[in-house]
C-alpha positions as CSV (number, residue, x, y, z in Angstrom):
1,X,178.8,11.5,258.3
2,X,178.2,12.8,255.1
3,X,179.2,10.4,252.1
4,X,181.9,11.5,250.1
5,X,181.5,10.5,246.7
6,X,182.8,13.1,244.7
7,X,184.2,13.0,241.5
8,X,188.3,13.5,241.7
9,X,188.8,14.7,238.3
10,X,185.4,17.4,238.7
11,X,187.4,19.0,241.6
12,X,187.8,22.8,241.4
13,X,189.8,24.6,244.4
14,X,189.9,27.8,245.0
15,X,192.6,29.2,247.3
16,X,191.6,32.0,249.8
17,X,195.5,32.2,251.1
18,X,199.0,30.9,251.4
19,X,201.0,31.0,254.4
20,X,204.3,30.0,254.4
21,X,205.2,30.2,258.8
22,X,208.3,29.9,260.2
23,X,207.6,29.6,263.7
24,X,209.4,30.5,266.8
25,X,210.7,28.0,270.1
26,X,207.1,27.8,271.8
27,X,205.2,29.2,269.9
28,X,201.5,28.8,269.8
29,X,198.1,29.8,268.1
30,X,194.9,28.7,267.1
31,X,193.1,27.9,264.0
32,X,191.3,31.5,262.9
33,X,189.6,30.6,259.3
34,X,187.5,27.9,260.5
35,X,185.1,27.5,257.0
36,X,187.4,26.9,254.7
37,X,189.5,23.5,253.5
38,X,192.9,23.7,254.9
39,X,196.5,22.1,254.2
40,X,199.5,22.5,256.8
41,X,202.4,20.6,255.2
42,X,205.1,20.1,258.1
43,X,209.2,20.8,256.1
44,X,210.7,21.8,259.7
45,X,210.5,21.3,263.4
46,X,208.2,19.2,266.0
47,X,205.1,20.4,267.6
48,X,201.7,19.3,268.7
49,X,197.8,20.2,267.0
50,X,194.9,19.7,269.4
51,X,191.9,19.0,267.9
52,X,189.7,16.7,270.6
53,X,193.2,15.0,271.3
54,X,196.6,16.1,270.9
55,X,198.4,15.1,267.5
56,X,202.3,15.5,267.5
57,X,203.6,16.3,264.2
58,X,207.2,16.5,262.3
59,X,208.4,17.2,259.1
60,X,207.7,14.9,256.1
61,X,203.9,15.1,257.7
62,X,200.7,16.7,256.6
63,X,197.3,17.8,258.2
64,X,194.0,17.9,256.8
65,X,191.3,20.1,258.2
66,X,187.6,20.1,257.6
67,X,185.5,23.0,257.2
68,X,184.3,23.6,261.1
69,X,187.3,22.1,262.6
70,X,188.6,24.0,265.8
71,X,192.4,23.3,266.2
72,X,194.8,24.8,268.5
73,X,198.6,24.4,267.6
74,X,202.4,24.6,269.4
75,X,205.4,24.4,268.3
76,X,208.3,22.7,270.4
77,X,210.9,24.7,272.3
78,X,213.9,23.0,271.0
79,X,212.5,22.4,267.2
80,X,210.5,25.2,265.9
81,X,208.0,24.3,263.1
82,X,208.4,25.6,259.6
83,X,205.2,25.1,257.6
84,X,203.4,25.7,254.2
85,X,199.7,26.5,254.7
86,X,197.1,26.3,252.1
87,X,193.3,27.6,252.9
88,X,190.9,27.0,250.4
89,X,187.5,26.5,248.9
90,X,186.5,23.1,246.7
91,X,183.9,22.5,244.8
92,X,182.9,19.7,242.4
93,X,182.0,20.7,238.5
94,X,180.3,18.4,236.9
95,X,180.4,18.2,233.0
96,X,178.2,15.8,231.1
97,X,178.6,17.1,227.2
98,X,177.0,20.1,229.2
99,X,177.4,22.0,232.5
100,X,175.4,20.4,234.9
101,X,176.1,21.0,238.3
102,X,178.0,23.0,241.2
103,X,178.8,21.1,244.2
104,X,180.6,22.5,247.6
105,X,182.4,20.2,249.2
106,X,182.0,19.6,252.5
107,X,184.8,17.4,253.3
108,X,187.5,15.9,251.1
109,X,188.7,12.2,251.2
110,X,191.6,12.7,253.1
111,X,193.0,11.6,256.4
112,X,193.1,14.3,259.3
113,X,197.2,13.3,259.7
114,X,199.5,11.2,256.9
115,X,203.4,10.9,257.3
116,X,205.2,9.9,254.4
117,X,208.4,8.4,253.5
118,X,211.4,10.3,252.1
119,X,210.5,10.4,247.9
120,X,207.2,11.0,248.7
121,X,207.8,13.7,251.6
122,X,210.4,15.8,249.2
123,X,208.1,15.3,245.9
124,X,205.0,16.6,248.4
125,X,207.0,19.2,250.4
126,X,208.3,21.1,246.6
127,X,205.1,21.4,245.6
128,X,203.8,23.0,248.3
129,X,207.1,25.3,248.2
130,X,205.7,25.8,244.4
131,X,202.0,27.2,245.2
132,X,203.9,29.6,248.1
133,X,206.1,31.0,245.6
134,X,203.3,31.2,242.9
135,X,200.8,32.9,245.2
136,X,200.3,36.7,243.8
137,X,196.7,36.9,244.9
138,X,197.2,41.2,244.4
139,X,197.7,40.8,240.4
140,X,195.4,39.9,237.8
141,X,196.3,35.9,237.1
142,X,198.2,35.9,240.0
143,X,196.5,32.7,241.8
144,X,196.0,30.6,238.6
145,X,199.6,28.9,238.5
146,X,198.9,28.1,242.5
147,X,195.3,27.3,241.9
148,X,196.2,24.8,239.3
149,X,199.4,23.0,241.5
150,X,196.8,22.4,244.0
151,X,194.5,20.5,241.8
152,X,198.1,18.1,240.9
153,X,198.8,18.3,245.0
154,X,195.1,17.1,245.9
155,X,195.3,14.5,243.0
156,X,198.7,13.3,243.9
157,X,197.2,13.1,248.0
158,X,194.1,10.9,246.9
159,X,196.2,8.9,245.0
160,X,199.3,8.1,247.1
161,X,199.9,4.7,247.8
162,X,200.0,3.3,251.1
163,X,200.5,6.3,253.5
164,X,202.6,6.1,256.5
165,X,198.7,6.6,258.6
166,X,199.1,8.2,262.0
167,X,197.7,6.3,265.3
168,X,194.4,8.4,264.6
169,X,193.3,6.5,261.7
170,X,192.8,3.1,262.0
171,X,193.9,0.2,260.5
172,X,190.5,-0.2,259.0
173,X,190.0,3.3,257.4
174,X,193.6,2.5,255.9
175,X,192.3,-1.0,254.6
176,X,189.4,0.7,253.1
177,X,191.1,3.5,251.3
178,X,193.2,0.8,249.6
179,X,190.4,-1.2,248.5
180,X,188.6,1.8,247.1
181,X,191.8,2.7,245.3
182,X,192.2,-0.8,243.6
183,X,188.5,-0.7,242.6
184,X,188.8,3.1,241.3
185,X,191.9,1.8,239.6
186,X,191.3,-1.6,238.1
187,X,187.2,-1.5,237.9
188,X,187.5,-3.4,234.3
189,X,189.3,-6.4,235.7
190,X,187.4,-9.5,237.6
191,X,187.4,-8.2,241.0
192,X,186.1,-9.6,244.0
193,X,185.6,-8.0,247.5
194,X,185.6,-10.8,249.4
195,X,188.8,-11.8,248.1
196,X,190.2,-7.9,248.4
197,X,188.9,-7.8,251.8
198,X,190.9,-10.8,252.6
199,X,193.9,-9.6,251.6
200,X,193.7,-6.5,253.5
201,X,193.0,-8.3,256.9
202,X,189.6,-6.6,257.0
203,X,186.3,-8.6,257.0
204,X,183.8,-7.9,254.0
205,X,181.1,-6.8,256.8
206,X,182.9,-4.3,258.5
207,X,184.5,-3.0,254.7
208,X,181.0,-2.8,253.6
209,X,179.7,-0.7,256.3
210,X,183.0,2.0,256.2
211,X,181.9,1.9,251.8
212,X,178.2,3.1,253.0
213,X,179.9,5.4,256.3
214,X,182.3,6.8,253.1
215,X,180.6,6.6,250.1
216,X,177.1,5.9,250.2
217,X,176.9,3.1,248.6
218,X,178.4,-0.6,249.4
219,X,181.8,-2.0,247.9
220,X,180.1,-4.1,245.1
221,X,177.7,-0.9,243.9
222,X,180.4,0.8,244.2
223,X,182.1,-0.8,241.6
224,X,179.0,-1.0,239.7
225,X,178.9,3.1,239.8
226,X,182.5,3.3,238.8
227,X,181.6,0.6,235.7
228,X,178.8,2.7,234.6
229,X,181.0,6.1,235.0
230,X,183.3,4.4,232.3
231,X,180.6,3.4,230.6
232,X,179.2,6.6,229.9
233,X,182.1,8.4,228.5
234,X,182.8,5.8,226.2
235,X,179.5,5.4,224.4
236,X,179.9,9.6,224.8
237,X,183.2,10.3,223.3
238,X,183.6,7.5,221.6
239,X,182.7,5.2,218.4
240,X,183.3,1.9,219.8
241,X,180.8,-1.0,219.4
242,X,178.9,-2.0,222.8
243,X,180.7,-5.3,222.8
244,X,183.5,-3.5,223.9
245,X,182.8,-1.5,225.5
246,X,181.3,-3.8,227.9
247,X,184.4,-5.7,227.7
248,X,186.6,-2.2,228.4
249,X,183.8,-1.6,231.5
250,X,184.5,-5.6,233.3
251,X,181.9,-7.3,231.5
252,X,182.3,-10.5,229.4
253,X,178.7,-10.5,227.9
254,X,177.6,-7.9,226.0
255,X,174.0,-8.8,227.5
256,X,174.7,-8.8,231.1
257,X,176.6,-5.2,230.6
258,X,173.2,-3.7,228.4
259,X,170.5,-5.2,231.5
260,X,172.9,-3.7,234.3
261,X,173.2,-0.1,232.1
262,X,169.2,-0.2,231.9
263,X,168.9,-0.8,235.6
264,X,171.5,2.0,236.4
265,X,170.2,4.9,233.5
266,X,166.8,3.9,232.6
267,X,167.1,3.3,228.8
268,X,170.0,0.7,226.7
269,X,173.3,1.6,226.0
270,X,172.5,2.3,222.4
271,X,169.2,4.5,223.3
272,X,171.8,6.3,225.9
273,X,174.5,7.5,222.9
274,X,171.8,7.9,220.7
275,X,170.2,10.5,223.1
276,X,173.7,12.0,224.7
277,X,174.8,13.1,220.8
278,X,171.5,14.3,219.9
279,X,171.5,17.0,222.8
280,X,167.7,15.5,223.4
């Protein structure tokens, strides 16, 4: 599987169309617009997607579907489903004090099904109500207002808090998503992955092989990449002294932070600004 390690605030959608489908009692269909990203938010009803296996879904869930991804879908006799659909394209645009690069994205960092509890459900199911009603694809501006809820709505999904996961992702996948969230989220404190692997009942093997399966890289570089991410932007956009910004970045010695910056980028953190603000 590919590793996902895209950049969440670089993420650029762009929406092909917006369905909002009230179904009829038995009603069934298939999955036509098979290469783009899509969204089905479930507000009403009961039904079942099959994909490989079948998937039954209910209101206050969502389903995430992969470029590629054949699905078939039904709703139930006695509970019609009502449902918000999103299609889109995503790409990641990466800015470094220039344009740099255009990435497609192949698959987002999302589970195929998520139920959610009430707050989150209502919060989840307005906004997709929002990009529906804000969907005027035929006028000139008419998808920007959409276009820019769904950058919020895919923010808001990556960075949920515990999930209600369905029986198709396991207890594992759900361990490691919360231990990649706590390192995107607190990379400056004094973190360790045996001790975070602990706490989520996973072992530090097994959590080390889903971060190179997700991400490419292990838990502890992946921490490392995050660091240096930080790292970057500061001695960019900012004046502050290395000290601390080694000390905003997780590191207690100015030293140890300037030999792991030179491993990572090739020159000191000093040479590094120096360079980034002369546009060398």
């Amino acid at each position: 599987m590919e590793a996902l390690t895209y950049n969440l605030n670089n993420l650029v959608p762009h929406i092909h169309f917006v369905l909002d489908k009230v179904t009829f009692p038995g009603w069934e269909d298939i999955r036509n617009l098979v290469n783009v990203h899509s969204l089905y938010w479930i507000h009403e009803g009961e039904g079942t997607f099959l994909t490989n296996t079948e998937h039954k879904v209910q209101a206050g869930m969502l389903t995430y579907l992969r470029p590629g991804l054949e699905m078939s879908m039904r709703s139930e006799p006695y509970a019609p489903l009502h449902m918000t659909m999103v299609l889109f394209d995503c790409t990641e645009l990466d800015y470094d004090a220039v344009w740099k690069n255009v990435t497609p994205i192949e698959k987002l960092r999302l589970p195929f099904l998520s139920r959610y509890g009430i707050p989150q459900a209502e919060e989840l199911g307005v906004l997709f109500r929002e990009i529906n009603l804000d969907w005027f694809p035929g006028i000139a501006g008419g998808a920007m207002v959409s276009q820019a809820k769904l950058q919020i709505l895919l923010h808001k999904l990556h960075q949920i808090e515990h999930p209600d996961w369905s029986i198709t992702e396991s207890g594992a996948f759900a361990a490691f998503e919360q231990i990649k969230k706590h390192l995107e989220n607190g990379y400056k404190d004094n973190l360790r992955i045996e001790q975070l692997a602990e706490e989520y009942s996973i072992s530090a093997s097994y959590l080390r092989k889903l971060f190179l399966k997700y991400t490419g890289m292990g838990p502890k570089e992946y921490l490392i990449h995050l660091r240096n991410q930080q790292a970057c932007g500061y001695l960019i956009y900012t004046d502050y002294p290395i000290k601390e910004i080694a000390r905003l970045c997780g590191y207690y010695e100015e030293y140890h932070f300037s030999k792991m910056f030179k491993q990572m980028n090739g020159i000191s953190p000093s040479a590094y600004r120096s360079r980034q603000r002369s546009g060398v």
